[in-house]
C-alpha positions in Angstrom: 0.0 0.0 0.0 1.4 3.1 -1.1 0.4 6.6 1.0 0.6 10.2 -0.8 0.8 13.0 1.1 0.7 16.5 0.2 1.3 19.8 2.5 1.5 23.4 1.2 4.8 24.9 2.4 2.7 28.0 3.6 1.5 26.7 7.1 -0.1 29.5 8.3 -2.3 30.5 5.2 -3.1 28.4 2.2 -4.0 32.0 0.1 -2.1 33.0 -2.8 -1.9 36.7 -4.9 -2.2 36.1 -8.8 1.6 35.7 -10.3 3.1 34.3 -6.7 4.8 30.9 -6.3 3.0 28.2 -4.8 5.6 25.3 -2.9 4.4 22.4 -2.0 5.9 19.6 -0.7 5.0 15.5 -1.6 5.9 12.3 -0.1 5.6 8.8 -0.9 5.3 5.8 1.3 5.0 2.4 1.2 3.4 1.2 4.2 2.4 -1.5 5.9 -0.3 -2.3 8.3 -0.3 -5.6 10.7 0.1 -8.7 9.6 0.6 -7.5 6.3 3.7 -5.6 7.8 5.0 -8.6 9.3 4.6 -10.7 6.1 5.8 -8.4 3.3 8.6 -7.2 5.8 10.1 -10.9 5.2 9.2 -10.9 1.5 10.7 -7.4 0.6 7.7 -6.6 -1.5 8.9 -3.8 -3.5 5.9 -1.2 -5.1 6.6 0.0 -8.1 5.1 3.6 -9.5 4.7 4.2 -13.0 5.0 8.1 -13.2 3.7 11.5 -11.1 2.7 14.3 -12.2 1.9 17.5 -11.0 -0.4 20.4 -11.9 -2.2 24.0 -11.0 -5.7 23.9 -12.2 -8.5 26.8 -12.3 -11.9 25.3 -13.0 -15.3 27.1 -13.8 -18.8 25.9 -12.8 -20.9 28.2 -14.1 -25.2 28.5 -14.9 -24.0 30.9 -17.8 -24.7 29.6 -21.3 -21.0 29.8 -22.9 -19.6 28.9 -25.7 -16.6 26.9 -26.6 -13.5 28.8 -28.0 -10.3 28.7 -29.0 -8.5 28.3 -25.6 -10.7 25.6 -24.8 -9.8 23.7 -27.8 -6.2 24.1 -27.0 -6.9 23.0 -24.0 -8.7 20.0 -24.7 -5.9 19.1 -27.6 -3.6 19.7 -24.4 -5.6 17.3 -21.7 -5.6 14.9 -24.6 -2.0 14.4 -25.7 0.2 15.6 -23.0 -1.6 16.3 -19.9 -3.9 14.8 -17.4 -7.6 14.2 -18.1 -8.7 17.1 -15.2 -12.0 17.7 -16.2 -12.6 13.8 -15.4 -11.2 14.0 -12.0 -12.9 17.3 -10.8 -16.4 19.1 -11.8 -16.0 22.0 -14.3 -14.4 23.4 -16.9 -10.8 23.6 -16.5 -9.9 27.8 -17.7 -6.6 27.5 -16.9 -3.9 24.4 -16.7 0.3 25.1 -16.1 2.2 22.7 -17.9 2.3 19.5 -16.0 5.7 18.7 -14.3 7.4 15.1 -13.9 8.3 13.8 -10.1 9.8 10.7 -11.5 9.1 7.8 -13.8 9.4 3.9 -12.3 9.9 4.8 -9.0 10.3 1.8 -6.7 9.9 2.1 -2.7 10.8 -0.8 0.0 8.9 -1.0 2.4 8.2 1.7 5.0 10.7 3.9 2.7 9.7 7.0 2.3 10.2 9.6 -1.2 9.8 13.4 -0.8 9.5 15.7 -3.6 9.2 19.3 -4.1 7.0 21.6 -6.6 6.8 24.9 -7.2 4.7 26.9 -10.0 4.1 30.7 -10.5 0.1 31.2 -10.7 -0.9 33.0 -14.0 -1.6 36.7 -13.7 -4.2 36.7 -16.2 -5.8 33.8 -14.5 -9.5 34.6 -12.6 -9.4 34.8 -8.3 -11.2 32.0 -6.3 -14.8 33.3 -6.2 -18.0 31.3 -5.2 -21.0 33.3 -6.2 -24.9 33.0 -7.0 -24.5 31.8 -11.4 -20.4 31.0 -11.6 -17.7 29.6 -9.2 -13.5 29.7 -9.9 -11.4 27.6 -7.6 -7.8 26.4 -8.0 -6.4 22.6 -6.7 -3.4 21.4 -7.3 -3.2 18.1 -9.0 -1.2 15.0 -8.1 -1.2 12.5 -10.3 0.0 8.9 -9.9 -0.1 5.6 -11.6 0.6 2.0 -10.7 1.8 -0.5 -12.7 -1.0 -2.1 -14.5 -3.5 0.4 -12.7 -5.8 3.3 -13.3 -4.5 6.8 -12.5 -5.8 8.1 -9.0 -5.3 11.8 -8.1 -4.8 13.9 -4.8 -5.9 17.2 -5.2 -5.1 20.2 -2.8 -7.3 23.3 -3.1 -5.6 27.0 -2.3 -7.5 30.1 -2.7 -6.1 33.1 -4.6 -6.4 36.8 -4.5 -6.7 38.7 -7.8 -3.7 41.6 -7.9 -4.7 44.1 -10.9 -1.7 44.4 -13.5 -0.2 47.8 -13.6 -2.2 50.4 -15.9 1.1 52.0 -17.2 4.2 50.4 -18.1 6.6 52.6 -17.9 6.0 52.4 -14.3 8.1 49.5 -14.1 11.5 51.4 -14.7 10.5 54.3 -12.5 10.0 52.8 -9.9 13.2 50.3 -10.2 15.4 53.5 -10.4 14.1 55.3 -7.3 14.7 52.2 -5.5 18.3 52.2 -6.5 18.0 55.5 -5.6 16.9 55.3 -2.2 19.5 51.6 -1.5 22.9 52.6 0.2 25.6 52.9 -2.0 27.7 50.1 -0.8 29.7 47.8 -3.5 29.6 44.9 -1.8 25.3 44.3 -2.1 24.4 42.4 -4.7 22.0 44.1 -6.5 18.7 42.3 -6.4 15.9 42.5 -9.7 12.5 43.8 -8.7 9.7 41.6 -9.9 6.5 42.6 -11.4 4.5 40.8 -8.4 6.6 43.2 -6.0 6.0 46.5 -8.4 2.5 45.5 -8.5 2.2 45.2 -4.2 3.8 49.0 -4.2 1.1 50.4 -6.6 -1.8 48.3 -4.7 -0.5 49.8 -1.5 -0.2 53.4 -3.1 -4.2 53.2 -4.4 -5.1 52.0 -1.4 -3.4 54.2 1.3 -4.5 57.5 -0.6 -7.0 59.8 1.1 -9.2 61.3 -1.1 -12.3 63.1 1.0 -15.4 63.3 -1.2 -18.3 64.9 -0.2 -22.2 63.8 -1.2 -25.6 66.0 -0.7 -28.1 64.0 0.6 -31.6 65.2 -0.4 -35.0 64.1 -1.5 -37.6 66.1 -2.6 -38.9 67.5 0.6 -35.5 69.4 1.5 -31.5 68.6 2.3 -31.4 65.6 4.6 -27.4 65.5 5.4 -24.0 65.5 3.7 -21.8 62.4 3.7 -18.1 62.3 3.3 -16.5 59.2 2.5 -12.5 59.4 3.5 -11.5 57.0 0.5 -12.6 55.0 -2.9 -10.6 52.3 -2.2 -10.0 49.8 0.5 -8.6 46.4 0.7 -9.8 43.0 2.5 -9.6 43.4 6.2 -9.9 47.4 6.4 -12.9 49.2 7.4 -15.0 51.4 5.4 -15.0 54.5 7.2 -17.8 58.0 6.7 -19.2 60.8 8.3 -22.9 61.5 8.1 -23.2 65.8 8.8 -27.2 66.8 10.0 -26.5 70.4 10.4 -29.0 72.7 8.6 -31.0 69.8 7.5 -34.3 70.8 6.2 -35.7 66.8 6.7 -35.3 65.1 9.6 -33.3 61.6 9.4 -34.6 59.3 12.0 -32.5 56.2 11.3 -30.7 54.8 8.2 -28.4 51.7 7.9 -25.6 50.7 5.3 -25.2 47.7 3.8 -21.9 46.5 2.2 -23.2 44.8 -1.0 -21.5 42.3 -3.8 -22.9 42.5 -6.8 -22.8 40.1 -9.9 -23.2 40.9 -13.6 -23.6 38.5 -15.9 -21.0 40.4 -19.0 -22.8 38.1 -21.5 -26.8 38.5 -22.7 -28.8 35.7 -20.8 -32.0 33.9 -21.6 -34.8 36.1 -19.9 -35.9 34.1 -16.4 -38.7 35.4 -14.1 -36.5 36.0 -11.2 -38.0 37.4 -7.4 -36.6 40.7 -7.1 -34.9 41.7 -3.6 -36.3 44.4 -1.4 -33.6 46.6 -2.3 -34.2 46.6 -5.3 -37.5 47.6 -5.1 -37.0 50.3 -3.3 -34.2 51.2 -4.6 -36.0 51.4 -8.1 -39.2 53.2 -6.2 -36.7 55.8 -4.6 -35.6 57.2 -7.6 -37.9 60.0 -7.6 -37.2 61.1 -4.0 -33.3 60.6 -3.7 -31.2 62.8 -5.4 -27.7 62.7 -4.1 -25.0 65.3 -5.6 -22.1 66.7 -4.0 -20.7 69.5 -2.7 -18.0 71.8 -1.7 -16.4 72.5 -4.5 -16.6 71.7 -8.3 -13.4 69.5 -7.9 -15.4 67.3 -5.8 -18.6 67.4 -7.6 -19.5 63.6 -7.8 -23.0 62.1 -9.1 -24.3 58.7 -8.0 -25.2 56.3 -10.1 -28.4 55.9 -8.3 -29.3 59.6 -8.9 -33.1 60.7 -10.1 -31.6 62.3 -13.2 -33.9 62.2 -16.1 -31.2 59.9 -18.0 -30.7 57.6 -15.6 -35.0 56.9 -15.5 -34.5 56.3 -19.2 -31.5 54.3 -18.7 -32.4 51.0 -16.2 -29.1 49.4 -15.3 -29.2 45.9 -14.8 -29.1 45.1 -11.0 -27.7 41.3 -11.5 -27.2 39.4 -7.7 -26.5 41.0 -4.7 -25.2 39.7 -1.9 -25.5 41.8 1.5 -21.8 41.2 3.3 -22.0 43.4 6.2 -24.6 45.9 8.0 -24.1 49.0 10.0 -27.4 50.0 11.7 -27.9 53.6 13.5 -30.6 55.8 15.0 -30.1 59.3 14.6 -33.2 61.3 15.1 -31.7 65.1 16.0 -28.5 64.2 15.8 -26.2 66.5 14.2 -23.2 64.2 13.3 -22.0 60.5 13.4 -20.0 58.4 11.9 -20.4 54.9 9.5 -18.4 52.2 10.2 -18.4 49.0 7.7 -16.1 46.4 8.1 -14.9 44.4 5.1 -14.3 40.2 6.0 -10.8 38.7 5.4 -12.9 35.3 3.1 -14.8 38.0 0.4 -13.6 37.9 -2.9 -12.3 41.6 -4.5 -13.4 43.7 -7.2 -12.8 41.9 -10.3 -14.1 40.8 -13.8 -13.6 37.9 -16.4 -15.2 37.4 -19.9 -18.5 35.7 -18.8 -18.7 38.2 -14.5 -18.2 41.5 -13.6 -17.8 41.5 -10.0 -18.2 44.7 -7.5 -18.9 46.5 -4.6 -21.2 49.1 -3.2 -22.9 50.9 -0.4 -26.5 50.5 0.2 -28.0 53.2 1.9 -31.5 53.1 3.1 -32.9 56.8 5.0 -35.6 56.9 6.9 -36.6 60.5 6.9 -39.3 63.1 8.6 -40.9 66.5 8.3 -41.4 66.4 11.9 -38.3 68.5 13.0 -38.5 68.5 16.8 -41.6 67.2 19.6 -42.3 68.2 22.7 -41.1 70.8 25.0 -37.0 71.2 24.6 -35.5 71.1 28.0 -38.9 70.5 29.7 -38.6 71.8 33.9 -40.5 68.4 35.1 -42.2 65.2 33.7 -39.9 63.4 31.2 -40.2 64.2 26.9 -42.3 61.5 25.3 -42.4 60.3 21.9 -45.0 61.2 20.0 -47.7 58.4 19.1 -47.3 58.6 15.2 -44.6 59.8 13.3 -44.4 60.6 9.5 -41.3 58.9 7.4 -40.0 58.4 4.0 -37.8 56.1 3.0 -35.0 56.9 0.5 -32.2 54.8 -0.3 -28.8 55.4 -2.7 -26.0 53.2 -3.8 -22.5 54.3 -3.4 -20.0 52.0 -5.4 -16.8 51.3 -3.6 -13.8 48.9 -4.9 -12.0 46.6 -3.4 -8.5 45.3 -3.4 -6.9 42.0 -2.3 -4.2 41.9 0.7 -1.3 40.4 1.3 -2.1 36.5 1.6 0.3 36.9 4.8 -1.8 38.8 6.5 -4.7 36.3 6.3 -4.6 33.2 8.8 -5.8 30.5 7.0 -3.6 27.2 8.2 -4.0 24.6 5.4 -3.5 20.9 6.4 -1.7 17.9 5.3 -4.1 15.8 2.1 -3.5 12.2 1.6 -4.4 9.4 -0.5 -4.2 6.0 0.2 -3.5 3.2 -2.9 -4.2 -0.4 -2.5 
């Protein structure tokens, strides 16, 4: 009986960024169990193993109706000839395959001997992130691959997630930045000069995006009066952080008596769909029945003029966007009748997938705002000299909501405890 086992040289997280090196470390033994061990121990049966191979997979189950291309041909011709028959082994449609690498060919073990091999492969940049939503999934398993003499093949798979790092938008970024780091590196001629990679260029531009502070200001209003002014700190944010605002009552002409926030995922199908009756969200429906009463522009300056896409513009009545699946992540709930300022905090989990897109799903992220408003500015007596201030028995409200979109970046896969574990397979 021959044992494979597989662990992920990463301990503490089995989560890898888009274009970083997976390690991974495989061992086989031939063991024995009992009286087995006793009798083949006198023997010296030796187990003999055809080939292994080993390989990075990204497969695709998807509802989507899609259509078979040229890189699934290739890939198919690929499976066929010189590579393992993945789509057999696992569920979906394999979108990405490395080229398979050989551990060994005829390898023979004695018993309770033990073989230990080491892979390593880059994962593709252009390849999708690990993402489980409502109409598609991606995941990534590495592939073992093993054969008996005179067997079938049998496989161990190991499944990793991975974070999608955007490529950098400008090119000529690359030298730059390799030529202020000489810049900044003391000048000493005995350091070895070490080359920059792309993955490392493209961590100090996700960092830069991320850690800017850019204020922008939004006019909250329907059509009874101003409601409040929010100010969101940043666009972007990356897994982890939290989404921070301020919500400014002063010189409102509406009162807002409580509103939440809602951190949403949506999912766009990128591809025209055969039309289903699908039950639409309460958001959505009030979202769509708000757009008469919300109208949300900006403030200070021009600079920081901003309009949101949920805006009661007249082009935007004429112009439905499709709403796709949402998916409510986090809520932030406040009541905040007379108050004249207060903050939002929404935190974003560490397991979501970022802001991203593919040929068949665009992926992102967005606010959900839902007002409860009032003409009723004030009740009762302010600063009454005895009996306490009740509330009054009835109380007029609106409901407004708006839909900020935010995006969202990946972190660094260290910063993410996720301890993977050891996989096995056992072969009779």
């Amino acid at each position: 009986m021959i044992e494979i086992k597989a662990k992920l040289v990463r301990a503490d997280s089995a989560i890898y960024a888009t274009g970083e090196c997976v390690e991974c470390l495989i061992e086989f033994t031939h063991k024995l169990f009992g009286e087995e061990q006793q009798r083949n121990a006198k023997a010296s049966t030796v187990e003999n193993l055809a080939w292994a191979s080993v390989q990075l997979h990204c497969y695709r189950k998807t509802s989507y109706s899609t259509q078979s291309g040229d890189k699934t041909a290739e890939l198919a011709e690929l499976i066929g000839r010189t590579a393992l028959d993945a789509v057999t082994q696992t569920p979906g449609e394999v979108i990405v395959a490395t080229k398979p690498k050989i551990l060994f060919c005829d390898l023979k073990l004695q018993p309770g001997e033990t073989k230990m091999y080491f892979f390593n492969e880059f994962v593709p940049r252009d390849g999708p992130p690990t993402y489980r939503g409502h109409d598609i999934r991606y995941f990534y398993k590495i592939t073992i691959a093993t054969q008996r003499v005179k067997s079938k093949v049998q496989t161990l798979t190991v499944p990793i997630r991975v974070l999608p790092i955007p490529l950098i938008a400008r090119p000529d970024e690359l030298p730059v930045t390799v030529e202020t780091n000489e810049e900044l590196t003391p000048t000493n001629p005995f350091l070895e000069k070490r080359e920059i990679s792309e993955l490392e260029i493209s961590w100090h531009h996700l960092k830069n995006v991320t850690a800017r502070r850019a204020p922008k200001f939004y006019r909250i209003s329907n059509k009874r009066g101003f409601v409040g002014r929010f100010c969101l700190f940043k666009p972007a944010y990356k897994l982890g952080e939290d989404i921070v605002g301020s919500l400014d009552f002063d010189n409102c002409q509406v009162r807002c008596v409580q509103f939440s926030v809602k951190l949403q995922q949506q999912e766009l199908p990128l591809r025209p769909q055969p039309q289903q009756a699908q039950p639409t969200s309460g958001d959505d429906v009030a979202s769509q029945s708000s757009f008469d009463m919300a109208s949300i522009a900006s403030g200070i300056t021009v600079d920081n003029l901003h309009k949101s896409e949920t805006s009661g513009s007249a082009r935007n009545k004429d112009e439905p966007k499709p709403m796709g699946k949402l998916s409510t992540i986090s809520t932030s709930h406040q009541v905040c009748y007379s108050t004249l300022q207060t903050q939002v905090v929404v935190p974003i989990p560490l397991h979501v997938t970022p802001t991203f897109r593919t040929d068949l799903v665009d992926v992102k992220w967005r606010l959900h705002f839902e007002f409860v408003t009032s003409t009723m500015m004030d009740f009762g007596v302010p600063n009454p000299q005895s009996g306490e201030l009740k509330a009054p028995a009835e109380l007029p409200v609106e409901t407004m909501v708006w839909n900020l979109p935010v995006t969202i970046y990946a972190a660094n896969p260290l910063q993410i405890y996720a301890p993977n574990q050891t996989y096995n397979l056992l072969i009779k």
